[in-house]
N, C-alpha and C positions, 0 to 999 in steps of 0.2 A: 504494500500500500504506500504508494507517494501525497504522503500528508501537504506536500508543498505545493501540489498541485491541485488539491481540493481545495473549496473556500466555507468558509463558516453559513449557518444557516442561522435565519431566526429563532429565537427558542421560544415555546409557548409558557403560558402562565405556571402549568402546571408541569413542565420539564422535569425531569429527575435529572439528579448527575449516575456516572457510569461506576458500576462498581469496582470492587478492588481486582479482580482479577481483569477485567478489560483496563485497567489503568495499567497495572504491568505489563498487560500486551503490550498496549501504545508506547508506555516509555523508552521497550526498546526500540522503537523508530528515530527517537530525539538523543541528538550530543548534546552531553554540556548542562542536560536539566536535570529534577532531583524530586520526585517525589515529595510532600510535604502533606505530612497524614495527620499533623498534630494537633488541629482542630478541624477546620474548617481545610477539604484536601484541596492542595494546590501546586502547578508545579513552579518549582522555585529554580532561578539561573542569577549566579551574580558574572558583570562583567564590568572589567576592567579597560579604562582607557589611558592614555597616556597623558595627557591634561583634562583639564574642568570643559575646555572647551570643546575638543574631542566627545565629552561626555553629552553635553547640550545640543550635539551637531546629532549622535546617534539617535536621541532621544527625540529628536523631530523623524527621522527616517522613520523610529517605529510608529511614530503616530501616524504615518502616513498608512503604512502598511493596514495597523489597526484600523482608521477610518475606509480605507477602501474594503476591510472585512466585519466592518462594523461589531469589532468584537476587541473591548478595552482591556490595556494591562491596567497594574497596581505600578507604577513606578516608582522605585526610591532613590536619589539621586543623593550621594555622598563624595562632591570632590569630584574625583575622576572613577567612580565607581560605580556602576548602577547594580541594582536589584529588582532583578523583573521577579513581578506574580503572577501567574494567571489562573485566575479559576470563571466558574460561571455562575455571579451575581444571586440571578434570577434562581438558578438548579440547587445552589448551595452546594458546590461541588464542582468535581469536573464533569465537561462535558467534554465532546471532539472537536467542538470549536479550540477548546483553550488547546488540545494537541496540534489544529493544525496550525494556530496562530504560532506557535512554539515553535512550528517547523520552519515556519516564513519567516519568523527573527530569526532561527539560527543562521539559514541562507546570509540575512542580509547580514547577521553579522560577520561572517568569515567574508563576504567581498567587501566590508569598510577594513577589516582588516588586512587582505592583500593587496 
């Protein structure tokens, strides 16, 4: 399955998020992300850039990506560090949106980095 090439869909009122064993499926499609089952499950990616500015430059890429899938991170911007979240709001959990969106920031991020 190429998550990078799927795009997100709307989720209804009554959405469920996926359970734990589809979450492990999905995970292994994605570098670089991590599980986060400790409350509310989400997958969690910290990346690093080499200035603040760097940081502020990525963080519009993702937005862009995010608004053309109509499906929002959690960003946390520290310095030259960001901390992506993604879960699904609405599901209270994950959904395949937050895997595919995970897929399309990894992309973009390995080409801001070469």
């Amino acid at each position: 399955m190429d998550l990078k090439k799927m795009h997100c869909s709307p989720l209804s009122a009554d959405a469920k998020p996926l359970n734990d064993n589809e979450e492990n499926d999905l995970i292994k499609e994605l570098k670089d992300w991590k599980l986060n089952r400790e409350e509310v499950h989400k997958l969690t990616r910290t990346v690093k850039t080499e200035t603040f500015p760097d940081a502020i430059n990525l963080i519009g890429l993702l937005a862009r990506v995010s608004q053309e899938e109509q499906h929002h991170p959690d960003l946390h911007l520290y310095y030259n560090k960001l901390v992506l979240d993604l879960y699904s709001h609405k599901a209270g959990g994950l959904t395949m949106n937050d895997f595919i969106l995970a897929a399309k920031f990894g992309e973009l991020i390995e080409s801001v980095r070469h």
